[in-house]
N, CA and C of each residue as an Amber inpcrd file, in Angstrom:
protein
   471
 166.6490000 136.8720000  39.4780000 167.9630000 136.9480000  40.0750000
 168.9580000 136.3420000  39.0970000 170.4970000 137.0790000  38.8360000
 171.6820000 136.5130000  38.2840000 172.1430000 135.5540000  38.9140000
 172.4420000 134.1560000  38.0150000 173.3550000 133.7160000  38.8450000
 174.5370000 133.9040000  39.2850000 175.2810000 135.2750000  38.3620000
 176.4560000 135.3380000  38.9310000 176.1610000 136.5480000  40.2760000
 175.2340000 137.0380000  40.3940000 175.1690000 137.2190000  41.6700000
 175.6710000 136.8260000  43.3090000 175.1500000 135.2370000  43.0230000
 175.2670000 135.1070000  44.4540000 177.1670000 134.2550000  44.6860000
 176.4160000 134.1520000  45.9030000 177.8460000 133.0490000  46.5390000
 177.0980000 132.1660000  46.9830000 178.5190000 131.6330000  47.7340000
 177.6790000 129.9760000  48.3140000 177.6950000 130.5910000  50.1140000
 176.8550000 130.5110000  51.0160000 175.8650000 131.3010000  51.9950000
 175.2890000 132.7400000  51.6310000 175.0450000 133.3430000  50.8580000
 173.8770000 134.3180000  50.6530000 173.0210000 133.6610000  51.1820000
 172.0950000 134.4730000  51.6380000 170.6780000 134.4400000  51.7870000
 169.8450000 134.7920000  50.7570000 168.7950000 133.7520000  50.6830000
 167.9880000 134.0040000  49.2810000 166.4790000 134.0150000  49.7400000
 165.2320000 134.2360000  49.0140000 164.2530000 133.6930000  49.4110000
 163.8260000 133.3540000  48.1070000 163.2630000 132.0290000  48.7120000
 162.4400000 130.8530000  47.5480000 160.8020000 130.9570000  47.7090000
 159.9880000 131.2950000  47.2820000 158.4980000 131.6310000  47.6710000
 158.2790000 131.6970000  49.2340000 158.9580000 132.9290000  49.1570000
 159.1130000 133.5610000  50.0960000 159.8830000 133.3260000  51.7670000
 160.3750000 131.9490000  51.6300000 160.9350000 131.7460000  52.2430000
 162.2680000 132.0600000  52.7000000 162.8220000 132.6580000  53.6500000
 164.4730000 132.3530000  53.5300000 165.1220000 131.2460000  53.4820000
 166.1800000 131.4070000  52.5700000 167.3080000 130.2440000  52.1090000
 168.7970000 130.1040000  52.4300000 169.6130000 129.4920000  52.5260000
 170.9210000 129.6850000  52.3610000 171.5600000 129.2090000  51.4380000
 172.3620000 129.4360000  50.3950000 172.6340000 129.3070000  49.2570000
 173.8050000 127.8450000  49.7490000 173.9140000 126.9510000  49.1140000
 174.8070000 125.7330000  49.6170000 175.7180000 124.9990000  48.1450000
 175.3680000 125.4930000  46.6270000 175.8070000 125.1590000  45.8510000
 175.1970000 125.7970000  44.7770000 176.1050000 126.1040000  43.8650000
 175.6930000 127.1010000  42.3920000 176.7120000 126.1120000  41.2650000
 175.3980000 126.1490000  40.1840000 175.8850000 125.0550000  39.5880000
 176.1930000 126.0260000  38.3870000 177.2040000 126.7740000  37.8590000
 176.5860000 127.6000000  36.4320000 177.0070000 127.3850000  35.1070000
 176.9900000 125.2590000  35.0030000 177.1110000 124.4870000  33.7860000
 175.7020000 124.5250000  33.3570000 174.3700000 124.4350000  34.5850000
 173.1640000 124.0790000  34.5370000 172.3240000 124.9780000  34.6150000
 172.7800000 126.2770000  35.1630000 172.4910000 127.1750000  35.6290000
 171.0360000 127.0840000  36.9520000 171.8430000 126.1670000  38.0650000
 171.0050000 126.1290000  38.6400000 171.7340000 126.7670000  40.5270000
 170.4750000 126.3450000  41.1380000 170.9400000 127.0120000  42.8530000
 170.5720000 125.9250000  43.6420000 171.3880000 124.9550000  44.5080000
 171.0240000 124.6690000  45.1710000 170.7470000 125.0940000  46.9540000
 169.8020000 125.2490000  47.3810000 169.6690000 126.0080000  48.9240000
 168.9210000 125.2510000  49.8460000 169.4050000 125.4900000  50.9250000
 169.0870000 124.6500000  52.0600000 167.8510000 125.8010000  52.9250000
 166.7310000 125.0920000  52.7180000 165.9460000 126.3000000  54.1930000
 166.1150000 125.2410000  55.4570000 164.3440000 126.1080000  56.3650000
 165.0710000 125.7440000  57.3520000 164.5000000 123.9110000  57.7130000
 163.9110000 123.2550000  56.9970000 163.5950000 122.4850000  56.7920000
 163.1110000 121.8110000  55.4630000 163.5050000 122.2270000  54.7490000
 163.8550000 121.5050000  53.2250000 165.0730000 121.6360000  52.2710000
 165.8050000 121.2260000  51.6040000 166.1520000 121.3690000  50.8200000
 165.7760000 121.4190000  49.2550000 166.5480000 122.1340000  48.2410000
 165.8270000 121.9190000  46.6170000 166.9440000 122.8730000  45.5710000
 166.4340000 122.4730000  44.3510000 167.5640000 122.9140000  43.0260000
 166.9000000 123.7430000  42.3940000 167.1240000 124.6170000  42.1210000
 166.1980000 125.9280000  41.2960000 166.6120000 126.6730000  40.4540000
 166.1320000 127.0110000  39.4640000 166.7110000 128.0720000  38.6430000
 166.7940000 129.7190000  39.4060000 167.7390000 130.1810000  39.2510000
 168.0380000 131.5220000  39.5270000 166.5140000 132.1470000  39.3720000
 165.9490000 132.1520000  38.1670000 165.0970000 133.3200000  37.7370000
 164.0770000 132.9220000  38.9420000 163.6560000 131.7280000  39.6230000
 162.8480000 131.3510000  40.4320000 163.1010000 131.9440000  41.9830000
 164.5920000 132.6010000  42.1010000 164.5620000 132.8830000  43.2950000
 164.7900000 134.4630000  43.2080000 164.8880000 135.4960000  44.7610000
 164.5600000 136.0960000  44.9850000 165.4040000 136.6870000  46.0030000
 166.2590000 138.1070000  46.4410000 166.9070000 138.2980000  47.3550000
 166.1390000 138.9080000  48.6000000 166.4520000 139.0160000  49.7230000
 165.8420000 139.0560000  51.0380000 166.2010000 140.6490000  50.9460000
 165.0110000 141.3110000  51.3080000 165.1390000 142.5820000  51.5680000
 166.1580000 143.4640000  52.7750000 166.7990000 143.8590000  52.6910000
 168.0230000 144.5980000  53.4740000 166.7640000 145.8280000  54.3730000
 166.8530000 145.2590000  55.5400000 166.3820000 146.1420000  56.4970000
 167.6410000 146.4880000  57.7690000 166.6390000 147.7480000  58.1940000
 167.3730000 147.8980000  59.5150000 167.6270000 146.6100000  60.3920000
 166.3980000 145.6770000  60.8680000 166.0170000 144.8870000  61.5710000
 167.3010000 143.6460000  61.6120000 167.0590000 143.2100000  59.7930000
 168.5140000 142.1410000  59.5320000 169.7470000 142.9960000  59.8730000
 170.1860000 144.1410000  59.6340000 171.3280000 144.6850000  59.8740000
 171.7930000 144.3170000  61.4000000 171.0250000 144.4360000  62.3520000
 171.1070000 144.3150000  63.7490000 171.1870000 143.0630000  64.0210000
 170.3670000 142.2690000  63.5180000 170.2860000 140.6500000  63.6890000
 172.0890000 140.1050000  62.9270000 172.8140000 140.8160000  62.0080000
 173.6310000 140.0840000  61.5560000 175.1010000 140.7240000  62.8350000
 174.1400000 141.5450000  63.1310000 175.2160000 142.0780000  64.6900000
 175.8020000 143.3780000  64.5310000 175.3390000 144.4210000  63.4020000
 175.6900000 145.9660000  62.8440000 175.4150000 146.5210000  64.5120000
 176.2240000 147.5780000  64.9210000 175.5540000 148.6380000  65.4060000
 174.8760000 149.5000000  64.9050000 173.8190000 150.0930000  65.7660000
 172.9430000 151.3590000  65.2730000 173.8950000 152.9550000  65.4750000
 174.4010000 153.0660000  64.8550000 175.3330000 154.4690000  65.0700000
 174.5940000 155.9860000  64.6230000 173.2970000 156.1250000  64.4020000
 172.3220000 157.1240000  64.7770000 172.7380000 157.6850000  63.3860000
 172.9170000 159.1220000  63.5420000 173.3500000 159.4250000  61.7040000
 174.3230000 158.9660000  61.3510000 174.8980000 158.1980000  61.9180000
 175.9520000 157.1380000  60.9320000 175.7810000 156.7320000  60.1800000
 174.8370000 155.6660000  60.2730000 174.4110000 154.4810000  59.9840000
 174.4990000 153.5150000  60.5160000 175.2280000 152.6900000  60.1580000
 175.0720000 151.3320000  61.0980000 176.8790000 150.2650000  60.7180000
 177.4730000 149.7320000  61.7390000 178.4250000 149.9760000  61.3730000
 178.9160000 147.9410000  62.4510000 179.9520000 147.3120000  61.6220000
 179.8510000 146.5900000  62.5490000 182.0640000 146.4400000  62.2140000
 182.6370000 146.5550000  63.4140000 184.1850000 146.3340000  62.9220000
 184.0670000 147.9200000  62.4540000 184.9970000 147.8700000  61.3990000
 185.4030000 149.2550000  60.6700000 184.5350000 148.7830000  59.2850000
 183.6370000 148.1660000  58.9330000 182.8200000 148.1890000  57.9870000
 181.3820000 149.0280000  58.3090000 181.2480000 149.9940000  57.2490000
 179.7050000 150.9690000  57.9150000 179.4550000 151.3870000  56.5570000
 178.1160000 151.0760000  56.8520000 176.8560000 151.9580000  56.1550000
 176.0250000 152.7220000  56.7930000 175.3120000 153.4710000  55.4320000
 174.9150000 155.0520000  55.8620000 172.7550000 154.3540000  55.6980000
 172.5590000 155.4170000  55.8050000 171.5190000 155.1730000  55.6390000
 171.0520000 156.8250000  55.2090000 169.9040000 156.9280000  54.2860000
 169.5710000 158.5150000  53.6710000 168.3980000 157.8290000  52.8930000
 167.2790000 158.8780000  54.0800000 166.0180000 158.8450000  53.2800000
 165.5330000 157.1960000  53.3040000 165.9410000 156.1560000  54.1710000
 165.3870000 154.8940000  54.4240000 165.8690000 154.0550000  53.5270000
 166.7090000 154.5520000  52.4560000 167.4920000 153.6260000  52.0580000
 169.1350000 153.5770000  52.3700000 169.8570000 151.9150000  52.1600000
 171.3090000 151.9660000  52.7980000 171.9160000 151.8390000  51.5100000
 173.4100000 152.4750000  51.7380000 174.1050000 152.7990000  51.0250000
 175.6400000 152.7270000  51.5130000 176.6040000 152.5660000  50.6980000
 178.0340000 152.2230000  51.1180000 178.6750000 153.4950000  50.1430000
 179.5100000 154.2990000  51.1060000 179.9910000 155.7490000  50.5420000
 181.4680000 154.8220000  50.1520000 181.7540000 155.6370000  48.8020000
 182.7970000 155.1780000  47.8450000 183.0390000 156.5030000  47.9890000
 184.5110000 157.0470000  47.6940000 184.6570000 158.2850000  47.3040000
 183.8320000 159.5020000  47.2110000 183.3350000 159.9070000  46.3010000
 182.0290000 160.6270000  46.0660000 180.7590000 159.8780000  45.6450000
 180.7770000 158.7250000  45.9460000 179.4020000 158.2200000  45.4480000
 178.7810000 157.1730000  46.4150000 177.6420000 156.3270000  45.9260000
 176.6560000 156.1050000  46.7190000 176.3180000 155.0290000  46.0930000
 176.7470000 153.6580000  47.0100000 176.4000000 152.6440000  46.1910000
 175.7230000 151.9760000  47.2480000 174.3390000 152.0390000  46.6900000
 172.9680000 151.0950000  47.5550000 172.8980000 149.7100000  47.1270000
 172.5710000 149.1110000  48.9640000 172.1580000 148.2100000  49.0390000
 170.6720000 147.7830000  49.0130000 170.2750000 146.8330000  48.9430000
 168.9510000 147.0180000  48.6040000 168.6590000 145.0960000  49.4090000
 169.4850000 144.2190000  48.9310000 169.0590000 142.9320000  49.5460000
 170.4200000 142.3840000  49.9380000 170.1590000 141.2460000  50.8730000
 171.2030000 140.8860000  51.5180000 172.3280000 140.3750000  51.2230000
 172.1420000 139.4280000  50.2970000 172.9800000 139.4900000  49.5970000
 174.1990000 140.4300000  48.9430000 173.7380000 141.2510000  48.3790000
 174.5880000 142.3390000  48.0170000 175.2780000 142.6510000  49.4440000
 175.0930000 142.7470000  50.2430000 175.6720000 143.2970000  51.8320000
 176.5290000 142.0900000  51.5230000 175.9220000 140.9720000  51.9080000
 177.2940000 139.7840000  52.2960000 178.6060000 139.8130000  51.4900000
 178.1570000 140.0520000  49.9390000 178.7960000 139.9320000  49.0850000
 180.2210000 141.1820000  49.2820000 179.4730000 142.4130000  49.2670000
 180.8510000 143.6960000  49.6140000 181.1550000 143.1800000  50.7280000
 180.4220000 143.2120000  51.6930000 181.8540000 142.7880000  53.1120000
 182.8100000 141.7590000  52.8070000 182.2030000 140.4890000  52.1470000
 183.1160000 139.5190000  51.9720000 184.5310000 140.2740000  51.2870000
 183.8400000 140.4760000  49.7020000 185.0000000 141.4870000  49.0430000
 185.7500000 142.2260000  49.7040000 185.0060000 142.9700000  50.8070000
 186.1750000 144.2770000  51.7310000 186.8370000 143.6920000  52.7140000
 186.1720000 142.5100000  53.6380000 186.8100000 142.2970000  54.8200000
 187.8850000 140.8630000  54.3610000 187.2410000 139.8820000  53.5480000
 187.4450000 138.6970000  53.3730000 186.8900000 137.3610000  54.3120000
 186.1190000 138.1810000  55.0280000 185.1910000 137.2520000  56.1640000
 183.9640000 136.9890000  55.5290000 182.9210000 136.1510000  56.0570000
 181.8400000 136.1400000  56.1060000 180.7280000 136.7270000  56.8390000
 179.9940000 137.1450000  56.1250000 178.9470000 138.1600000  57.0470000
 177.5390000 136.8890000  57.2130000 177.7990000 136.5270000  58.7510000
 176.8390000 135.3320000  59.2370000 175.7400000 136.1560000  60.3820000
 174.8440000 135.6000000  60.4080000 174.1580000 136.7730000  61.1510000
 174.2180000 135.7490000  62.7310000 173.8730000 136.9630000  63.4720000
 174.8440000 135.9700000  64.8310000 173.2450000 136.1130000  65.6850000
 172.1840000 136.5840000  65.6820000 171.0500000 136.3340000  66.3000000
 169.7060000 135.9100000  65.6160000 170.0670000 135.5970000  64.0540000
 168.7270000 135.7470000  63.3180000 168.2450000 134.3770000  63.8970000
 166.9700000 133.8090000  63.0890000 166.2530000 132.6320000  62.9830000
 166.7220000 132.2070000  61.6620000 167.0130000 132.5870000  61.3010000
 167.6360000 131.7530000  59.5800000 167.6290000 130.5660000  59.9620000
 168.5800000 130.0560000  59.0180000 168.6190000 128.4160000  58.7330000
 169.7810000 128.1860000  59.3470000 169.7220000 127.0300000  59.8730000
 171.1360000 126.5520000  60.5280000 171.4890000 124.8500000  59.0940000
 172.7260000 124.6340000  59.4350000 173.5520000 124.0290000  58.4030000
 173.0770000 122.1860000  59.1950000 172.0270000 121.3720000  58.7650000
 172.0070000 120.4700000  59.3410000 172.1230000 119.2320000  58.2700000
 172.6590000 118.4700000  58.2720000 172.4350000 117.4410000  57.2020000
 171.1700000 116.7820000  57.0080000 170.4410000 117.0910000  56.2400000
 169.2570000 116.1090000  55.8800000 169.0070000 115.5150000  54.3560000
 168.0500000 114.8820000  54.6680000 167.9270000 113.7580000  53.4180000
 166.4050000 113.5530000  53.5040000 166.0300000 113.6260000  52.0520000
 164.2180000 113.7160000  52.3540000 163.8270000 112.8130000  52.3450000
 162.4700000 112.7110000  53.1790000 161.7380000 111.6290000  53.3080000
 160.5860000 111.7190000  52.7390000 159.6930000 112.4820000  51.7920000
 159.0820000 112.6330000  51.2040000 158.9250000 113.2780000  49.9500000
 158.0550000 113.1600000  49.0250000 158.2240000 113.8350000  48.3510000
 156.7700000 114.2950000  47.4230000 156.5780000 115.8240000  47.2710000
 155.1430000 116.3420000  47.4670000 155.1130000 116.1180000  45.6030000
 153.8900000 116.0850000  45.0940000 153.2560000 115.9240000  44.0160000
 154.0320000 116.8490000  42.8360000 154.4140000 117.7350000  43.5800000
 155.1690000 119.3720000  42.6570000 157.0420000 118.8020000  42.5130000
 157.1330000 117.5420000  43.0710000 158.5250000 116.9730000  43.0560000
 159.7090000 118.0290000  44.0350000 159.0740000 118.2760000  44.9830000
 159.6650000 119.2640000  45.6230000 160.2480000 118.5100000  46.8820000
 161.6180000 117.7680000  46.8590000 161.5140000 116.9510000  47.9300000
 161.7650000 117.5170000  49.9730000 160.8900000 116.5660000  50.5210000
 160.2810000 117.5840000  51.9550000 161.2010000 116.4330000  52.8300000
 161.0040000 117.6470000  54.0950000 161.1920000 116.8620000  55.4540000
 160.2210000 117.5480000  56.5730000 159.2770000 116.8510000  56.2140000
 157.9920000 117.4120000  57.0600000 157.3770000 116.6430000  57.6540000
 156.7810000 117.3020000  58.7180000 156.2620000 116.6060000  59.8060000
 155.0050000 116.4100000  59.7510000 154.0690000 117.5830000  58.6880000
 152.8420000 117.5790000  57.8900000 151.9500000 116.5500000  57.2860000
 150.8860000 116.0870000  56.7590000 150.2200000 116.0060000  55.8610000
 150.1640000 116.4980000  54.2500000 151.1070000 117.4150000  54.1850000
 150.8590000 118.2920000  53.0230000 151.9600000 119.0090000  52.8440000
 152.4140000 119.4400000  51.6160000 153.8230000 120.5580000  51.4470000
 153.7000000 121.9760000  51.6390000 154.8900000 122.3660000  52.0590000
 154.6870000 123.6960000  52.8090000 154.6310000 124.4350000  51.6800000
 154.9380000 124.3730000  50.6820000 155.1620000 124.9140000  49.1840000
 153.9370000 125.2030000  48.4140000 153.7250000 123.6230000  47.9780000
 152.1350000 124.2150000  46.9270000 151.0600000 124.1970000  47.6710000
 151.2060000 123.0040000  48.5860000 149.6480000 122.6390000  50.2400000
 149.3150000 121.3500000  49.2940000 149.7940000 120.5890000  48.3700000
 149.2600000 119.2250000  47.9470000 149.8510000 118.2970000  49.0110000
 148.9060000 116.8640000  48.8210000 148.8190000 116.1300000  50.0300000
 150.4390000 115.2820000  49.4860000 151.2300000 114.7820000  50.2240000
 151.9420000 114.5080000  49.8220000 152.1700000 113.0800000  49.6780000
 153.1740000 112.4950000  48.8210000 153.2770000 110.8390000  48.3940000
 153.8990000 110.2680000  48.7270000 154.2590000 109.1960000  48.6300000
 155.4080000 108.3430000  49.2120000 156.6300000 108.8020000  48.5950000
 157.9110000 108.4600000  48.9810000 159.1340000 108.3780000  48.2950000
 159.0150000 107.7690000  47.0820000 159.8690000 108.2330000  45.8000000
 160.0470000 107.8920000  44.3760000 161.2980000 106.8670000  44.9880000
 161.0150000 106.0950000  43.6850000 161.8970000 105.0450000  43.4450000
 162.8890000 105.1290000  42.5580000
């Protein structure tokens, strides 16, 4: 993934997790993202965009408009052959991960595209209390990190 890709709330996934993007650093070229119980700093190339389905389209609150596509406000996409796409003039510019969606609506509407039924991550302040062998710092309720599965250590000093 580019970092000039994202924004700050994209959705990302970090080994496989979903993320919400909370700070882009691009002196360091790094990402910081909040899941739904950890936070961490990553290089771009380490992360990954969330696949653009029907399913998220509905979850971010699109209607299903049948051969339409799917449409939420006066913002709509098409859909052809199972992939989505945003009609420009004569052309056909596919979406493919979510990001890219958040990103044109933002550009077209000037709003944010928040998804209004998913399970995503909600915005909570935390601060870790552990921290797993891979320096990946946790807030877990576990024995072990949800990340690599090593047993995890006390807080660094």
């Amino acid at each position: 993934m580019n970092i000039n890709e994202l924004r700050i709330n994209n959705l990302i996934s970090h080994r496989g997790l979903i993320c919400t993007v909370e700070i882009i650093n691009g002196e360091l070229d790094e990402i910081y993202f909040l899941g739904e119980d950890f936070y961490h700093w990553d290089k771009p190339e380490n992360l990954e965009g969330v696949p653009l389905t029907e399913e998220v389209l509905l979850k971010f609150g699109f209607d299903d408009l049948g051969d339409y596509g799917f449409g939420i406000g006066e913002f709509h996409i098409r859909m052809h052959s199972n992939e989505l796409y945003f009609p420009i003039s004569n052309r056909k510019i596919y979406i493919i991960k979510v990001h890219q969606l958040q990103n044109l609506y933002f550009a077209l509407t000037g709003k944010e595209l928040t998804s209004t039924k998913a399970n995503y991550n909600t915005k909570i302040p935390m601060k870790p209390k552990d921290y797993c062998q891979c320096d990946f710092p946790l807030i877990r309720n576990g024995e072990y990190c949800g990340i690599c599965g090593k047993d995890l250590e006390p807080p660094k000093k």
